[in-house]
ZADO-1210 file (C-alpha; in nm, 4 decimals, padded with zeros to 6 digits):
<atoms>
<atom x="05.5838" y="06.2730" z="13.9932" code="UNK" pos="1"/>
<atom x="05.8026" y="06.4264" z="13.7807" code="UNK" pos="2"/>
<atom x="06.1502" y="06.2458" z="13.6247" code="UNK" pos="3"/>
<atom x="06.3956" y="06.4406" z="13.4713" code="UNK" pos="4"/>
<atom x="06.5319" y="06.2249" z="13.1947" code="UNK" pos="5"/>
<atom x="06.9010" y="06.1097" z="13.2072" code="UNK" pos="6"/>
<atom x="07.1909" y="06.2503" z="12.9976" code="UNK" pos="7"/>
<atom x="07.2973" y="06.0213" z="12.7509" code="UNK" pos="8"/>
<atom x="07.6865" y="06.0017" z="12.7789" code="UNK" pos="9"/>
<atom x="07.8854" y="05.8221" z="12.4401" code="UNK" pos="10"/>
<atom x="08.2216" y="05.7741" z="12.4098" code="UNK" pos="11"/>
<atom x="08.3660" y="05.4577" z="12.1746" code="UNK" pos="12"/>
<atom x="08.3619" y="05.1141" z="12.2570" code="UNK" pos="13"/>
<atom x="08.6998" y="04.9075" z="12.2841" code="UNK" pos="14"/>
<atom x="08.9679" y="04.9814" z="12.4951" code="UNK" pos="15"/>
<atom x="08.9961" y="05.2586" z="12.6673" code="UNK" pos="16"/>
<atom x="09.2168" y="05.4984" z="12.7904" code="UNK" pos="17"/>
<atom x="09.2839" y="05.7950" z="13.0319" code="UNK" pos="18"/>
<atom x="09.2107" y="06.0647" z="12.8338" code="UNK" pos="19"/>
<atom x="08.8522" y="05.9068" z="12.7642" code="UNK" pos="20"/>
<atom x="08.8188" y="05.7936" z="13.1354" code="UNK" pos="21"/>
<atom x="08.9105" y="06.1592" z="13.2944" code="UNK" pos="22"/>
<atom x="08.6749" y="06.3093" z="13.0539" code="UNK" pos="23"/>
<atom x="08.3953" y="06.0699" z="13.1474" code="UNK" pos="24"/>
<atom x="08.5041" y="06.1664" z="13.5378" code="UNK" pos="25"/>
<atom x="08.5189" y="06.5861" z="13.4763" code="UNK" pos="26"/>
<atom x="08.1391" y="06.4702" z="13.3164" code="UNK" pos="27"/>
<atom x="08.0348" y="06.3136" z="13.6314" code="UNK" pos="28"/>
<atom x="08.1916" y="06.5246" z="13.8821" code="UNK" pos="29"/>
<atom x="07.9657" y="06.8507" z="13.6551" code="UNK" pos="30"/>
<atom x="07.6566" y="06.6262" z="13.6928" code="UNK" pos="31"/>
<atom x="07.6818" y="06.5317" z="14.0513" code="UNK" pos="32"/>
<atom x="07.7383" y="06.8881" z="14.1339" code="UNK" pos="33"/>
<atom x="07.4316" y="07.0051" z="13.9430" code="UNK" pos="34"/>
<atom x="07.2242" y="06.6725" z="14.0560" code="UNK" pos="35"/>
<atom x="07.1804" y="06.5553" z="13.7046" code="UNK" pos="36"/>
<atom x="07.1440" y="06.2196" z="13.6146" code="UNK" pos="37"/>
<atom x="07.3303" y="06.0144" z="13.3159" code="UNK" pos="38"/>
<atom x="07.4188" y="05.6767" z="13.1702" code="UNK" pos="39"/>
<atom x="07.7155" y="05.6302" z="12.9607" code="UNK" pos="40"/>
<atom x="07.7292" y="05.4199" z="12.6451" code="UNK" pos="41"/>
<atom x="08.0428" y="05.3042" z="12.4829" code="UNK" pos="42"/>
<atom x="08.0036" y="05.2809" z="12.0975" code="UNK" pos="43"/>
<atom x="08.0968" y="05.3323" z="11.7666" code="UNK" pos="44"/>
<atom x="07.7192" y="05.3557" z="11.6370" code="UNK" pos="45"/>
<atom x="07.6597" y="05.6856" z="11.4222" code="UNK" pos="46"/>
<atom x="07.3087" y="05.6487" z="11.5035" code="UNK" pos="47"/>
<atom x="07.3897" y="05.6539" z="11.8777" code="UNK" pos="48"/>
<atom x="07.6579" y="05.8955" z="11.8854" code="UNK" pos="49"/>
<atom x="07.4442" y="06.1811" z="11.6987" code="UNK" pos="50"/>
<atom x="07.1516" y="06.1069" z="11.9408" code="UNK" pos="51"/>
<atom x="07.3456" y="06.1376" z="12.2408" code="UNK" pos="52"/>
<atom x="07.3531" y="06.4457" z="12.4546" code="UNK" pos="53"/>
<atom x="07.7354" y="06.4838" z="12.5162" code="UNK" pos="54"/>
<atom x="07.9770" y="06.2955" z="12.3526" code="UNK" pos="55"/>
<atom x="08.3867" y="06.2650" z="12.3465" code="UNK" pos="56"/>
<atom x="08.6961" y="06.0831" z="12.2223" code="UNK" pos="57"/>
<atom x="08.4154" y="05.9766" z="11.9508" code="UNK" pos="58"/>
<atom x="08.2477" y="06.1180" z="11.6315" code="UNK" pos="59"/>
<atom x="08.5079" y="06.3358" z="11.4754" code="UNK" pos="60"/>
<atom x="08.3208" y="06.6999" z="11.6148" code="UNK" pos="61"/>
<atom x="08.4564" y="06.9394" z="11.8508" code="UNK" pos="62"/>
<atom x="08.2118" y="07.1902" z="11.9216" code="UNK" pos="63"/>
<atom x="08.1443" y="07.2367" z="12.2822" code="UNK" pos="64"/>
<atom x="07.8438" y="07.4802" z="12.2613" code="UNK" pos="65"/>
<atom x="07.6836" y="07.0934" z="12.0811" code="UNK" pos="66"/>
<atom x="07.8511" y="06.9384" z="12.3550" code="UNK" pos="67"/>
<atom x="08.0824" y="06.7082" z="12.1212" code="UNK" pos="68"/>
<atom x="08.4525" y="06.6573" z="12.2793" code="UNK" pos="69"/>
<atom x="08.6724" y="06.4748" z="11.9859" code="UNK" pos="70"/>
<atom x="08.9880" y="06.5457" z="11.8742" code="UNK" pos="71"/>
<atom x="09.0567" y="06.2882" z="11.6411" code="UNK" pos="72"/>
<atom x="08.9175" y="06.4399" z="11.2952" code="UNK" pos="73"/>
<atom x="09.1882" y="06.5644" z="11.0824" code="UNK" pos="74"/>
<atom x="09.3821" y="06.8648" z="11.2359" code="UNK" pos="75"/>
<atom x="09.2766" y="06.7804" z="11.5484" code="UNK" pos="76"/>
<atom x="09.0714" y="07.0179" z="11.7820" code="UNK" pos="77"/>
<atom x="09.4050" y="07.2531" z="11.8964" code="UNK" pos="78"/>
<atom x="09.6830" y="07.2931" z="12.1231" code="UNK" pos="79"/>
<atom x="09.8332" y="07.4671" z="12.4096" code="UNK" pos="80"/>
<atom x="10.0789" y="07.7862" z="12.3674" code="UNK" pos="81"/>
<atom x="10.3191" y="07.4768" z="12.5288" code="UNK" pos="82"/>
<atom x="10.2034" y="07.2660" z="12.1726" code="UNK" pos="83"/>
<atom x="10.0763" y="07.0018" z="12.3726" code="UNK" pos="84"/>
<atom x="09.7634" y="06.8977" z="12.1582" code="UNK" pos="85"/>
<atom x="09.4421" y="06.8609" z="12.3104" code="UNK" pos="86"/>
<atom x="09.2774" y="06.5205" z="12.4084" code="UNK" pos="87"/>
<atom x="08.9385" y="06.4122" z="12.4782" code="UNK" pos="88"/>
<atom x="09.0084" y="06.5055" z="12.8532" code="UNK" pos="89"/>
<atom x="09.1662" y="06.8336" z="12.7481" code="UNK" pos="90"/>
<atom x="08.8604" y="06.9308" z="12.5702" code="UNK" pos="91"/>
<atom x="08.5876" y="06.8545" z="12.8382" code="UNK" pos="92"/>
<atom x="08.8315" y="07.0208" z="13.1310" code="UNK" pos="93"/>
<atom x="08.8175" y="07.3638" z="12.9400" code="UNK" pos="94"/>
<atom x="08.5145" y="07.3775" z="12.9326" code="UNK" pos="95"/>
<atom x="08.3369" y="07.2282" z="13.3142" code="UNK" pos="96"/>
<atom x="08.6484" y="07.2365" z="13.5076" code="UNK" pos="97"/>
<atom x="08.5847" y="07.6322" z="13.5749" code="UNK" pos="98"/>
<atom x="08.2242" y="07.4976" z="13.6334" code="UNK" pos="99"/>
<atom x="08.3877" y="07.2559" z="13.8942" code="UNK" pos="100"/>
<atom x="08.6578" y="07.5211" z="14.0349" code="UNK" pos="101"/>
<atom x="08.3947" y="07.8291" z="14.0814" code="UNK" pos="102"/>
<atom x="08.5439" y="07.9842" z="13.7717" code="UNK" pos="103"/>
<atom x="08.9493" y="08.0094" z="13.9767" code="UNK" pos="104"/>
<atom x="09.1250" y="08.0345" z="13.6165" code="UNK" pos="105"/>
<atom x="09.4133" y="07.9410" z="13.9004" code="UNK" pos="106"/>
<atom x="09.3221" y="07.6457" z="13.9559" code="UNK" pos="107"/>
<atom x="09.1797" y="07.5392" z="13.6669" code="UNK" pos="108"/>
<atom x="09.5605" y="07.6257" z="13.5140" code="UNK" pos="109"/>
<atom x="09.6824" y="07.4629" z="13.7737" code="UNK" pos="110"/>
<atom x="09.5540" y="07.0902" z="13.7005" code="UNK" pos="111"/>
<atom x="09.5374" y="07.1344" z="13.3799" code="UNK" pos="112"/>
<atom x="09.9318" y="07.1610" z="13.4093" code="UNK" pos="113"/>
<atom x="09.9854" y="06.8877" z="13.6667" code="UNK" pos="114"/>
<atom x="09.6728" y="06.6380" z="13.5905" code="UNK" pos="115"/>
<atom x="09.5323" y="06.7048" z="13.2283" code="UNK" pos="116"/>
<atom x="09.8420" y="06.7932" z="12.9992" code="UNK" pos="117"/>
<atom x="10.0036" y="06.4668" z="13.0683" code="UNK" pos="118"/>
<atom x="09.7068" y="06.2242" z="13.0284" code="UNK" pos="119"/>
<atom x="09.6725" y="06.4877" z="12.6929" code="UNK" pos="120"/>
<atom x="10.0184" y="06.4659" z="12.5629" code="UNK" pos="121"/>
<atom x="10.0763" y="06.0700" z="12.6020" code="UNK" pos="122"/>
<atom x="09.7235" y="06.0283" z="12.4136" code="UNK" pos="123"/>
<atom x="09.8227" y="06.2104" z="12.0746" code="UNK" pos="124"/>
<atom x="10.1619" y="06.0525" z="12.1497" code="UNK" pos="125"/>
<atom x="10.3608" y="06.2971" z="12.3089" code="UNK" pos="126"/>
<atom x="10.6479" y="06.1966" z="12.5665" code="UNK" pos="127"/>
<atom x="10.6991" y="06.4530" z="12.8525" code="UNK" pos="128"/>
<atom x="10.9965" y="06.2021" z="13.0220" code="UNK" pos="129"/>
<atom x="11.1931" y="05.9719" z="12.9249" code="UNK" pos="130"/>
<atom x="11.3020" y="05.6289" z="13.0481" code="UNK" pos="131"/>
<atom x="11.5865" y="05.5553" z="13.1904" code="UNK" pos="132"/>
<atom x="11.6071" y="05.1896" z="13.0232" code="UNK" pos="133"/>
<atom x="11.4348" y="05.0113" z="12.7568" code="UNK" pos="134"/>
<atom x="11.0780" y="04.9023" z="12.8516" code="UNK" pos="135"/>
<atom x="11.1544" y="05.0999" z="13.2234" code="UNK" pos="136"/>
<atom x="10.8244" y="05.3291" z="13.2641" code="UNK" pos="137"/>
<atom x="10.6509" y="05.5134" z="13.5085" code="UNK" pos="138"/>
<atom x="10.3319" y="05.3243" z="13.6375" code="UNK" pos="139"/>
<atom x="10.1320" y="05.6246" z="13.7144" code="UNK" pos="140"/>
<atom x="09.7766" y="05.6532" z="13.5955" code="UNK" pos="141"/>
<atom x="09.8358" y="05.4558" z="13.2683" code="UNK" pos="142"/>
<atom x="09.9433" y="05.1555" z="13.4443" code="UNK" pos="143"/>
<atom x="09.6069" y="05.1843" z="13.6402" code="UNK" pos="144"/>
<atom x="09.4287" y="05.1863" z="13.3423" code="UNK" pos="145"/>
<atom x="09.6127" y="04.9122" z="13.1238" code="UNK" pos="146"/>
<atom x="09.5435" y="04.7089" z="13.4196" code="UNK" pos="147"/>
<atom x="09.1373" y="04.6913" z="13.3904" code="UNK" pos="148"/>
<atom x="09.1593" y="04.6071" z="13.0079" code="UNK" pos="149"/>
<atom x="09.0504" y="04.3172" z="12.8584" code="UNK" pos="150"/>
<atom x="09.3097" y="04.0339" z="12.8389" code="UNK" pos="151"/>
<atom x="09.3023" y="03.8347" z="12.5628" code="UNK" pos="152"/>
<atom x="09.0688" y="03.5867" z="12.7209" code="UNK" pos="153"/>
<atom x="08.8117" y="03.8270" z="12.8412" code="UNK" pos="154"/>
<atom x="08.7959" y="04.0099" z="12.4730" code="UNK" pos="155"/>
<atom x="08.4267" y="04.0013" z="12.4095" code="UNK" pos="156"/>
<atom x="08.3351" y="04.0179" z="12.7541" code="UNK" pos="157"/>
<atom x="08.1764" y="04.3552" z="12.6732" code="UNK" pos="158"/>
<atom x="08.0063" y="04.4385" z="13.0170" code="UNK" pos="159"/>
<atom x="08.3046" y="04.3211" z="13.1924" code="UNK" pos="160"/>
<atom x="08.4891" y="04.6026" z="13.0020" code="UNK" pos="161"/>
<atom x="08.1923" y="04.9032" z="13.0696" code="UNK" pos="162"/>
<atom x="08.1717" y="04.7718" z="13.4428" code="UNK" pos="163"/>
<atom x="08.6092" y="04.8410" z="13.4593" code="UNK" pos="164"/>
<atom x="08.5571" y="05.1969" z="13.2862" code="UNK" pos="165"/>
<atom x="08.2553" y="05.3027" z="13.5363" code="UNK" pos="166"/>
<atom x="08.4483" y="05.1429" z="13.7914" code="UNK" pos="167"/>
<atom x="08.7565" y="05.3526" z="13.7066" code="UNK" pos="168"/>
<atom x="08.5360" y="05.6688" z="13.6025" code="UNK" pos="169"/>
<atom x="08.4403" y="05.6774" z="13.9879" code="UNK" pos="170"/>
<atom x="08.7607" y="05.5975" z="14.1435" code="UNK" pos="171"/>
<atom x="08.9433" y="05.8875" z="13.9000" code="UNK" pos="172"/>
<atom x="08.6260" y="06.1400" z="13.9898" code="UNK" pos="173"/>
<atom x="08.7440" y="06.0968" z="14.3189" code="UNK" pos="174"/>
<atom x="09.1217" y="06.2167" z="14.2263" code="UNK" pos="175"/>
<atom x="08.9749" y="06.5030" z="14.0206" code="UNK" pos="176"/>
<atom x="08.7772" y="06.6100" z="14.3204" code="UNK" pos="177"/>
<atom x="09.0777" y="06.5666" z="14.5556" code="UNK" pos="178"/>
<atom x="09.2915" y="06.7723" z="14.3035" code="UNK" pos="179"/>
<atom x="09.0673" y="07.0493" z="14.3105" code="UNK" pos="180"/>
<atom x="09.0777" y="07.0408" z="14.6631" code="UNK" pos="181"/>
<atom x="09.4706" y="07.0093" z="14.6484" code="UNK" pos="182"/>
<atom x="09.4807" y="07.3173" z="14.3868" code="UNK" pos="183"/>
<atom x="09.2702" y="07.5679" z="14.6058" code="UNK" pos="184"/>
<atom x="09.4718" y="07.5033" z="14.9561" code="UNK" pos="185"/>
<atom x="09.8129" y="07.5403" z="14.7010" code="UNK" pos="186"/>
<atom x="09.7064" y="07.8774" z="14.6187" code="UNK" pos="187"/>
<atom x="09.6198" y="07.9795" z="14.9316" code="UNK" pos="188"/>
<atom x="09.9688" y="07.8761" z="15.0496" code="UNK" pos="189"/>
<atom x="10.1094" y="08.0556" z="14.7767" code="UNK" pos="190"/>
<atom x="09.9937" y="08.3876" z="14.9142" code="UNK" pos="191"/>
<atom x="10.0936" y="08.2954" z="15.2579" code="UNK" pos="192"/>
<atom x="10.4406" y="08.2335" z="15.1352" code="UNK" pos="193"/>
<atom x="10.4686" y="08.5166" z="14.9692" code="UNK" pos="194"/>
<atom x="10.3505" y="08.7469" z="15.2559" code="UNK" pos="195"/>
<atom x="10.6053" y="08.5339" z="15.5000" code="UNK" pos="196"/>
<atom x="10.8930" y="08.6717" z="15.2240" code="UNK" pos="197"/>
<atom x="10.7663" y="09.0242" z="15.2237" code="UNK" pos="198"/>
<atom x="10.7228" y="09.0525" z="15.6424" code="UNK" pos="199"/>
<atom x="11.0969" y="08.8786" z="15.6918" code="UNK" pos="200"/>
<atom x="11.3598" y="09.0655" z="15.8311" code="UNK" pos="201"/>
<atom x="11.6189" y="08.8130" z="15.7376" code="UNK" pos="202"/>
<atom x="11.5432" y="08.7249" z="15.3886" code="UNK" pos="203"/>
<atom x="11.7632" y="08.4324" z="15.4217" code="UNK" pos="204"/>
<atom x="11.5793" y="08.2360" z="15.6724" code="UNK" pos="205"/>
<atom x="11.1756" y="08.2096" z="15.5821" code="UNK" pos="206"/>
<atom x="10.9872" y="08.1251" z="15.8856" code="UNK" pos="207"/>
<atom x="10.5841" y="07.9864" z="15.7512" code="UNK" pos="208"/>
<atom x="10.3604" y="07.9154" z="16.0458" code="UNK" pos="209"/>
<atom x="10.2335" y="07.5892" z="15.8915" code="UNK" pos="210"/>
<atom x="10.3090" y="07.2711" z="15.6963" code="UNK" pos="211"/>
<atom x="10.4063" y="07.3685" z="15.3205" code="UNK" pos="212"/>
<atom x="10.5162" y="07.1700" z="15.0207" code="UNK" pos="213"/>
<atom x="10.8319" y="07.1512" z="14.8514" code="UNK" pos="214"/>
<atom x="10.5916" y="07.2626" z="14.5179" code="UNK" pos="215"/>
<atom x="10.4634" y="07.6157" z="14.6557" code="UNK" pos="216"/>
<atom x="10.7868" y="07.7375" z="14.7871" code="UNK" pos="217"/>
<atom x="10.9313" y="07.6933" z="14.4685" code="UNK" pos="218"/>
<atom x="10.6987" y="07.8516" z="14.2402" code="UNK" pos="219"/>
<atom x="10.6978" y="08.1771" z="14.5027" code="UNK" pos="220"/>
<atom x="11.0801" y="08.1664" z="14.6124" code="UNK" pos="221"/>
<atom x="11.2767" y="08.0578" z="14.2930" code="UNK" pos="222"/>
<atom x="11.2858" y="08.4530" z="14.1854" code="UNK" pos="223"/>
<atom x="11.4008" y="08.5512" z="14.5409" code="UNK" pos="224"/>
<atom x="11.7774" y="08.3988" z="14.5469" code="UNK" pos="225"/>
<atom x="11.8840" y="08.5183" z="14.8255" code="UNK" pos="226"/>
<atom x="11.6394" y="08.2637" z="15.0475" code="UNK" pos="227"/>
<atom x="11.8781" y="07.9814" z="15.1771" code="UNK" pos="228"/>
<atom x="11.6381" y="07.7805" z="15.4232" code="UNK" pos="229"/>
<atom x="11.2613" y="07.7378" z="15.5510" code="UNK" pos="230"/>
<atom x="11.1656" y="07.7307" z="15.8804" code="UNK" pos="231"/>
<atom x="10.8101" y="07.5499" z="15.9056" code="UNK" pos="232"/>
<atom x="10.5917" y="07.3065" z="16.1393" code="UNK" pos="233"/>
<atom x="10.6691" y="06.9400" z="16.0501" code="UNK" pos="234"/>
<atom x="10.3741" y="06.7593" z="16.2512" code="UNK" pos="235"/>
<atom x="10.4309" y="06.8172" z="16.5946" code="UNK" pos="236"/>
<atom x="10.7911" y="06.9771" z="16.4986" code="UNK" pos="237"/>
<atom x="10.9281" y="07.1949" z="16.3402" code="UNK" pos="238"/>
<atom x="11.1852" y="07.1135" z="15.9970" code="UNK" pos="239"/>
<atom x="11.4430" y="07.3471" z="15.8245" code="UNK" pos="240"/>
<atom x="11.4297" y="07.3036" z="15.4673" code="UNK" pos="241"/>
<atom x="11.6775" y="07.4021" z="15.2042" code="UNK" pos="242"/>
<atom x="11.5654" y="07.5740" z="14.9579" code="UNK" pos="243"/>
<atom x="11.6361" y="07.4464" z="14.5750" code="UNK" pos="244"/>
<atom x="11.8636" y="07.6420" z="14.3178" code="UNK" pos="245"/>
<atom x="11.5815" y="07.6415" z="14.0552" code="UNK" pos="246"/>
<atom x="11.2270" y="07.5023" z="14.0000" code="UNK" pos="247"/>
<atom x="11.3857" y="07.2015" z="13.7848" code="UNK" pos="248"/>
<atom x="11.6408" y="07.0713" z="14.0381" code="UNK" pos="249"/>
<atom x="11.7009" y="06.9049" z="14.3655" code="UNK" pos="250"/>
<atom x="12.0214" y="07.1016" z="14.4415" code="UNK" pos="251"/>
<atom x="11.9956" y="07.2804" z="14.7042" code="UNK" pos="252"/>
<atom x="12.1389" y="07.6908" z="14.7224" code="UNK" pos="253"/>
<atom x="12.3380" y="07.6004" z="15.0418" code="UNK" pos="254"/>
<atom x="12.2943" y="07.2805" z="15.2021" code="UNK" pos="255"/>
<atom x="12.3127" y="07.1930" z="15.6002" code="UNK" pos="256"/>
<atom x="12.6554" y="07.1016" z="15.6961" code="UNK" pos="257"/>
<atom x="12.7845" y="06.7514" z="15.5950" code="UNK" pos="258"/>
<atom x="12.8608" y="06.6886" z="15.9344" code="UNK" pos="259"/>
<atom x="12.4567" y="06.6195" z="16.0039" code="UNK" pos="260"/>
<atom x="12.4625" y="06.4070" z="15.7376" code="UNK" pos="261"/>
<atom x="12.2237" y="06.1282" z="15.8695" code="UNK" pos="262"/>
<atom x="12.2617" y="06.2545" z="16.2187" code="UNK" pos="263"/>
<atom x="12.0024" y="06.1908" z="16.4980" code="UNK" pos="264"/>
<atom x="11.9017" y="06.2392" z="16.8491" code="UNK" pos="265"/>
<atom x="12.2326" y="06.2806" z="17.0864" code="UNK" pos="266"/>
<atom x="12.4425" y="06.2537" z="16.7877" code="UNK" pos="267"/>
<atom x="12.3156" y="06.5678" z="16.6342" code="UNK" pos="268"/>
<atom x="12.2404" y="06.7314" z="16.9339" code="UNK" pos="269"/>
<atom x="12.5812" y="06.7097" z="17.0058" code="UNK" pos="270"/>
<atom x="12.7399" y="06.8248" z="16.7123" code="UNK" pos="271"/>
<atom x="12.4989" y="07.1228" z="16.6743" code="UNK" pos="272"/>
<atom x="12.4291" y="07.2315" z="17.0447" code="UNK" pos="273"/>
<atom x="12.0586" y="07.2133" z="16.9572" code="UNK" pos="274"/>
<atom x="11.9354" y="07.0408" z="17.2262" code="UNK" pos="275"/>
<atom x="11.6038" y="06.9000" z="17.0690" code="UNK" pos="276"/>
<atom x="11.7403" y="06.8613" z="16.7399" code="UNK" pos="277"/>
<atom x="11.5979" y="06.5112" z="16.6272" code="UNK" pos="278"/>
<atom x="11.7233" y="06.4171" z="16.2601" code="UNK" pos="279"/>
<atom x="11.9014" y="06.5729" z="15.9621" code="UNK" pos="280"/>
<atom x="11.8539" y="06.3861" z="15.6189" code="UNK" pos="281"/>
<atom x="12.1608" y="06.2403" z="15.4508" code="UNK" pos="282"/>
<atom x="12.0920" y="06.4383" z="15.1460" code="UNK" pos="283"/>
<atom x="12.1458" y="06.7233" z="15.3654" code="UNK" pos="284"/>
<atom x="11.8190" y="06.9311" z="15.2843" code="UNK" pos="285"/>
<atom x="11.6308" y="06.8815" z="15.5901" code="UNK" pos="286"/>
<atom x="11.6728" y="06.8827" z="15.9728" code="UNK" pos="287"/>
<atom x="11.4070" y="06.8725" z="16.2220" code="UNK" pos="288"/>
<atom x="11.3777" y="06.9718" z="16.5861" code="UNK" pos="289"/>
<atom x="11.1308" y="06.9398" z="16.8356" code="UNK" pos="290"/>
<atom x="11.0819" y="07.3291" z="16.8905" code="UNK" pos="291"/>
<atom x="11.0749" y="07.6223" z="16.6453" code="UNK" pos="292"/>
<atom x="11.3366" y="07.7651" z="16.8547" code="UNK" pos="293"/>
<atom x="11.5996" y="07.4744" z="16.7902" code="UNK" pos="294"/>
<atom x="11.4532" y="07.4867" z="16.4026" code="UNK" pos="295"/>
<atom x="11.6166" y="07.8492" z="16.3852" code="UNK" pos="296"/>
<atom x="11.9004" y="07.7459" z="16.5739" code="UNK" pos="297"/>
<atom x="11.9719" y="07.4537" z="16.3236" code="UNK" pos="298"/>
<atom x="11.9352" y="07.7407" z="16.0620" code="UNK" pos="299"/>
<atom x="12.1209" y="07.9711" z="16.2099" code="UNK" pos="300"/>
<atom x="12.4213" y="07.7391" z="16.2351" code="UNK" pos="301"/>
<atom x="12.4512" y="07.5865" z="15.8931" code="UNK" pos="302"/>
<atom x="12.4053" y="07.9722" z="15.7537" code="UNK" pos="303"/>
<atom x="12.7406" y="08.0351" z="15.9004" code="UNK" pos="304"/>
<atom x="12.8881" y="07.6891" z="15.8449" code="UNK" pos="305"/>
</atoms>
């Protein structure tokens, strides 16, 4: 029988990081897909590294066509028209994540916005938010990661440290593969949002048939102003939503009256009329109802209000 023989995978020994990690994952996701087999080797051998049949975050080359990922020789391997620089992850997405999304530029854009620049930018050292004390940070994926390293009393465990990385190369395929996922329902939204604007009589009132994230209705209503609420299915309700001023903030164009404020069941229903109305958030930006009929009444009424 005939054994196709494995890829051999390098990146550099030591700790490691996102970047290196989501690159390794993009890698794995490409071979599963194409039933390929691999084993990944984490080194700083020259010897290795120039035998091995892809390598990243390691070796000082950036050719893809060679199938050599680094970005830490001197200039580094580019940046984005946004100037964030390119990381290990960077490099490997450009090149298999339109493998991995059926060649959707969309989507590919998409995560490499939302997913890759960040785990890019904080790599070369780039901060894309600030905290809000001294020593206050997101956890996010980072934490994740500083969390399987090496304490000082494990530091020459060696396989402890390659068992974490595969360990964390699996569970962050997984997220890649979800994201994709994520990406390709998004943009299908986005063209049902935008044909929900175009067929609307009242352009102030959007009415979408399904359950739709804050995310897509901004990117395809923040140029149409003159949208002050979304009606749309909230589970086995229905939810008015108020639409945001702009892309970057939570203020809303015209929030529900401050009477709701916190309001449910009888209390609502009696201030509104709306007989099923079941809840309006305290941040006024959201009321539900049990029908989409008492959704557009809720509407209705804090239009006029």
């Amino acid at each position: 029988m005939f054994f196709k023989r494995k890829k051999k995978v390098v990146t550099h020994c030591g700790s490691f990081h996102a970047d290196d990690i989501f690159a390794c994952a993009t890698l794995s996701l490409y071979f599963k897909k194409n039933n390929m087999k691999y084993t990944v080797t984490r080194t700083r051998d020259e010897q290795l590294i120039k035998a091995a049949d892809y390598v990243f975050d390691v070796g000082g080359i950036y050719e893809p066509e060679l199938e050599r990922f680094d970005h830490h020789q001197s200039g580094g391997a580019g940046k984005r028209k946004n100037e964030i620089p390119y990381a290990a992850f960077g490099l490997v997405w450009k090149k298999y994540g339109p493998l991995l999304c059926n060649g959707n530029d969309e989507i590919v854009a998409d995560i490499d916005r939302r997913l890759v620049q960040p785990i890019d930018a904080i790599d070369n050292g780039i901060s894309i938010s600030e905290p809000v004390d001294c020593g206050l940070y997101d956890y996010g994926i980072h934490g994740i990661v500083s969390s399987y390293q090496n304490t000082w009393k494990e530091a020459k465990d060696t396989k402890k440290q390659l068992k974490s990385f595969l360990k964390l190369v699996d569970f962050f395929a997984g997220i890649i593969s979800r994201e994709i996922e994520q990406s390709s329902n998004r943009t299908e939204m986005i063209s049902i949002i935008e044909k929900c604007y175009q067929d609307s009589e009242n352009k102030e009132i959007i009415e979408i048939p399904y359950h739709v994230g804050v995310g897509p209705l901004v990117q395809v209503l923040d140029k149409y102003k003159e949208v002050r609420y979304i009606i749309c299915r909230s589970n086995d309700k229905w939810k008015v939503l108020a639409m945001r001023k702009s892309a970057c903030s939570f203020e809303n164009r015209k929030s529900l009256p401050s009477s709701w404020s916190g309001k449910r069941g009888k209390d609502l229903q009696n201030i509104t009329g709306v007989s099923d109305a079941v809840f309006c958030h305290n941040a006024l930006f959201m009321a539900v109802a049990q029908s989409k009929l008492g959704a557009w009444k809720l509407a209705e009424l804090a239009l006029i209000e």
